[in-house]
C-alpha positions in Angstrom: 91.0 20.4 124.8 91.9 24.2 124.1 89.6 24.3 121.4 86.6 23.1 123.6 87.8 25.7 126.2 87.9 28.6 123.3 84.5 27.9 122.2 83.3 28.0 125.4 84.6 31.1 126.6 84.0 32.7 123.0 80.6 31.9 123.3 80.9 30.1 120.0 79.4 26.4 120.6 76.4 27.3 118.5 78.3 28.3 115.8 79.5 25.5 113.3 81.7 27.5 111.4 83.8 28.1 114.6 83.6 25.1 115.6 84.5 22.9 112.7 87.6 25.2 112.5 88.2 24.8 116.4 88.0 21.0 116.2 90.5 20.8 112.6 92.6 23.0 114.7 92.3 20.0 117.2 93.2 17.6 114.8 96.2 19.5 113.3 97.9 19.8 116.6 97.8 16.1 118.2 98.8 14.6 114.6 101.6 17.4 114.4 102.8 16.7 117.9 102.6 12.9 117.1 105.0 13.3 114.0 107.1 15.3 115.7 107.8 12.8 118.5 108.9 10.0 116.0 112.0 8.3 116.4 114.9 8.7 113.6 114.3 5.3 112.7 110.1 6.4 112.1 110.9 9.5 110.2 113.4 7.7 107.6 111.3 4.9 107.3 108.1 7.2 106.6 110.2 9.7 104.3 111.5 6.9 102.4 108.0 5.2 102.0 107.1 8.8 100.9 109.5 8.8 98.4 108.6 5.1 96.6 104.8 6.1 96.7 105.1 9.7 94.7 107.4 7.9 92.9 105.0 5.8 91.9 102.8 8.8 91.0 105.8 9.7 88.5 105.4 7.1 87.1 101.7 7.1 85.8 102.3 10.6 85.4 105.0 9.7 82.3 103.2 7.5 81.2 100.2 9.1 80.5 102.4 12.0 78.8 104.3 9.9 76.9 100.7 8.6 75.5 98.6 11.9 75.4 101.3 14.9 75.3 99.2 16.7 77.9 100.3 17.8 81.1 96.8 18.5 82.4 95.8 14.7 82.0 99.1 13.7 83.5 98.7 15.5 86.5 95.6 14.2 87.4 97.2 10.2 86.6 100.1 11.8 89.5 97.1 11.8 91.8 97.9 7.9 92.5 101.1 9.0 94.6 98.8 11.6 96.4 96.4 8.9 97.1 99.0 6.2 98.1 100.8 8.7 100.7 97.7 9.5 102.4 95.9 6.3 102.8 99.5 4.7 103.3 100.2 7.6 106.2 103.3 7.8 104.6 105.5 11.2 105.1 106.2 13.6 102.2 108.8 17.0 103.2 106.5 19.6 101.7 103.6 18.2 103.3 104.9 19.5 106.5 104.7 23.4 106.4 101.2 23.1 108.4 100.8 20.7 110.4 104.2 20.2 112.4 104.4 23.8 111.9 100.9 24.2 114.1 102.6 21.8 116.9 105.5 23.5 117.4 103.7 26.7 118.1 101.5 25.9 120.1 104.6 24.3 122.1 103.5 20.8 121.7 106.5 20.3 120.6 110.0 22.0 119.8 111.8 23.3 116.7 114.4 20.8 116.7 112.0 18.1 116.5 110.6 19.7 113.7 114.0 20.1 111.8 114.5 16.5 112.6 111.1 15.8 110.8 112.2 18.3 107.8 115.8 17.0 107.4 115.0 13.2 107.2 112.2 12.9 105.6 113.8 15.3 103.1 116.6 13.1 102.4 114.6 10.0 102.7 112.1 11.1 100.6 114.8 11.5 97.8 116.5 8.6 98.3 113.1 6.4 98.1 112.5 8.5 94.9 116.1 8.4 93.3 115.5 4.1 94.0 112.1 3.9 92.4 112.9 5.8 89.3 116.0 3.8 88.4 113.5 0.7 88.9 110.6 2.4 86.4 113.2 3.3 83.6 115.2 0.5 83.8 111.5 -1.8 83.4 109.5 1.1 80.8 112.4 2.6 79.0 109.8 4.0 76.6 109.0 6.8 79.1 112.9 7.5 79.0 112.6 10.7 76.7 109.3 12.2 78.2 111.5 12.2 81.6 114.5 14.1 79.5 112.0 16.7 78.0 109.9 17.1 81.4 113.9 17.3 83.1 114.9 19.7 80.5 112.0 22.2 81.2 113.0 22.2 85.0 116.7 22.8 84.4 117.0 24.8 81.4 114.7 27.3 83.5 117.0 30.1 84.9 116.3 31.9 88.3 114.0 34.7 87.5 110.3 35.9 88.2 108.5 33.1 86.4 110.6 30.4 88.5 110.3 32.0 91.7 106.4 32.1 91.2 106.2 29.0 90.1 108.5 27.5 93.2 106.1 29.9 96.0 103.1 29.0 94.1 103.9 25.2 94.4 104.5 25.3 97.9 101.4 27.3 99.3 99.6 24.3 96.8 100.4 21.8 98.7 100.2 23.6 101.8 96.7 24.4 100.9 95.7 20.6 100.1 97.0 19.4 103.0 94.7 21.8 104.8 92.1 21.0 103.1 92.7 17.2 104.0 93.2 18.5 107.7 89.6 19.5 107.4 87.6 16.8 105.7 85.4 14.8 107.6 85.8 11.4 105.6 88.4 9.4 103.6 86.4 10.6 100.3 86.5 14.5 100.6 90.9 13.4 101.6 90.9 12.0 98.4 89.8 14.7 96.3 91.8 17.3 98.1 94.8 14.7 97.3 93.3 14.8 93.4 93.8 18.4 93.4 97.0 18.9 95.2 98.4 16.9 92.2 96.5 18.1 89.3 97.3 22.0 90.3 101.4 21.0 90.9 101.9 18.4 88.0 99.0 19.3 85.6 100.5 23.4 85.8 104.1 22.6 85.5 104.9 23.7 89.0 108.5 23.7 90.4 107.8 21.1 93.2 111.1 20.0 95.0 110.5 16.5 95.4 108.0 16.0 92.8 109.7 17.5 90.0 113.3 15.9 91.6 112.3 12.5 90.6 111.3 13.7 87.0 115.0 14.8 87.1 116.0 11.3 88.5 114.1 9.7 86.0 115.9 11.8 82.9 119.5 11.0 85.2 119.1 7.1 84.7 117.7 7.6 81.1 120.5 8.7 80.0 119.8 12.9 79.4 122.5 15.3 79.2 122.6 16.7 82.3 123.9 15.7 85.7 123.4 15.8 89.7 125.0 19.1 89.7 122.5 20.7 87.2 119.6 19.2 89.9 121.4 20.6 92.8 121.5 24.0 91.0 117.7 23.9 90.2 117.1 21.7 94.0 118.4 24.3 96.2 116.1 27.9 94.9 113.0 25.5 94.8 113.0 23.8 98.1 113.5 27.4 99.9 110.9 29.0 97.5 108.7 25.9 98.3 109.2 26.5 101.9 108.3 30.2 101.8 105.2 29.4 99.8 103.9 26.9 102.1 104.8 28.7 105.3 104.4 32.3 104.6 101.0 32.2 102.5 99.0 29.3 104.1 100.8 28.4 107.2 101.0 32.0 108.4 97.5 32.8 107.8 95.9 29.6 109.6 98.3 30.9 112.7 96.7 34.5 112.5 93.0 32.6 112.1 93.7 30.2 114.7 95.3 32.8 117.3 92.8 32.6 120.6 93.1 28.6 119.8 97.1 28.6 119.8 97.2 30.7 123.0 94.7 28.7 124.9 96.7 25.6 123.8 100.0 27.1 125.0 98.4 28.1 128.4 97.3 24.6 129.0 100.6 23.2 127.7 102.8 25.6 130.2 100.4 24.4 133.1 101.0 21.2 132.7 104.9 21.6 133.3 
């Protein structure tokens, strides 16, 4: 592989700093390029399996609000979606500012493949979420009003510093635990990144798009005074903000780490053709 070929002519095969990052960088690429090669049908079915198990996360999450009033504790109970996507190998849109991201430049694959991959398991991963919250209110209406309030503090929030901070930081989050999976060894050290990722984005109140989307969901079908057009006014800012976290903080700076890797990679890959 290229990253057997860097260390080599780096001289760095002694070295097991280089070459754990050499062989994550390994790692990232072929399950990048393997994502980015599903079918339509793979990437809706994943998105939308995405969707149901954060949902799912939601749900502990307000219900352990509802019982405590603490947002720390809650987002470590929204760990369980975290969990569930990773050992379910479901697919969640944020989750994908590193890895596909990788792929693609390192010509594995090709950016329209990875807007396919963006755009469906975007829209899946709503429509799975939108489905499982109508379910979870409908069956625990007691956690009706904690999904208004949470709702409320996601809406009512207008478009200035704090919000754009909290959107960018959300974004290189998850970015962040999703490298951190990339480079744990065993299910165990995945699991705690996964613990993390959720207690930093739901325990701090962080504008998530797809998290914090199905708290809105949730506040829809319970009946709070606000609509799909208040989301969609919130929706839009965040998922660009989230994007530009992910991509430009963590994402960019794996590139710039990874850069002999990424060339050798796109050598092999061009003499190949």
């Amino acid at each position: 592989m290229a990253a057997e070929r860097a260390r080599e002519e780096l001289g760095t095969t002694d070295a097991p700093a280089e070459d754990e990052v050499a062989q994550a960088f390994d790692r990232i690429v072929d399950q990048g390029a393997q994502r980015l090669h599903r079918t339509w049908r793979e990437v809706l079915t994943t998105g939308l399996a995405g969707g149901l198990e954060v949902g799912v996360g939601v749900a502990a999450l307000l219900a352990v609000y509802a019982e405590t009033g603490s947002h720390l504790l809650a987002g470590l109970a929204f760990g369980v979606g975290f969990i569930a996507l990773l050992l379910a190998r479901s697919e969640l849109f944020t989750e994908g500012f590193l890895v596909p991201v990788t792929a693609v430049v390192a010509k594995r694959a090709g950016p329209g493949q990875l807007a396919k991959l963006w755009a469906g398991t975007l829209v899946a991963n709503l429509v799975g979420g939108w489905l499982v919250m109508w379910v979870v209110v409908h069956a625990l209406p007691e956690l009706g009003a904690g999904a208004v309030e949470s709702a409320t503090t996601f809406l009512d929030a207008p478009l200035d510093l704090r919000a754009i901070c909290l959107a960018l930081f959300a974004g290189s989050s998850i970015t962040l635990m999703t490298r951190m999976q990339q480079g744990a060894e065993s299910e165990g050290g995945k699991i705690v990144a996964a613990l993390a990722g959720a207690f930093v984005l739901a325990g701090l109140v962080l504008f998530h798009s797809i998290l914090d989307s199905l708290i809105i969901f949730a506040g829809i079908h319970a009946g709070g005074p606000f609509g799909y057009g208040d989301w969609l006014a919130w929706f839009w800012y965040t998922t660009l903000l989230n994007m530009a976290g992910g991509l430009l903080v963590v994402t960019l700076l794996r590139l710039v780490r990874s850069k002999e890797l990424l060339e050798r990679e796109r050598e092999a890959v061009d003499a190949s053709r």
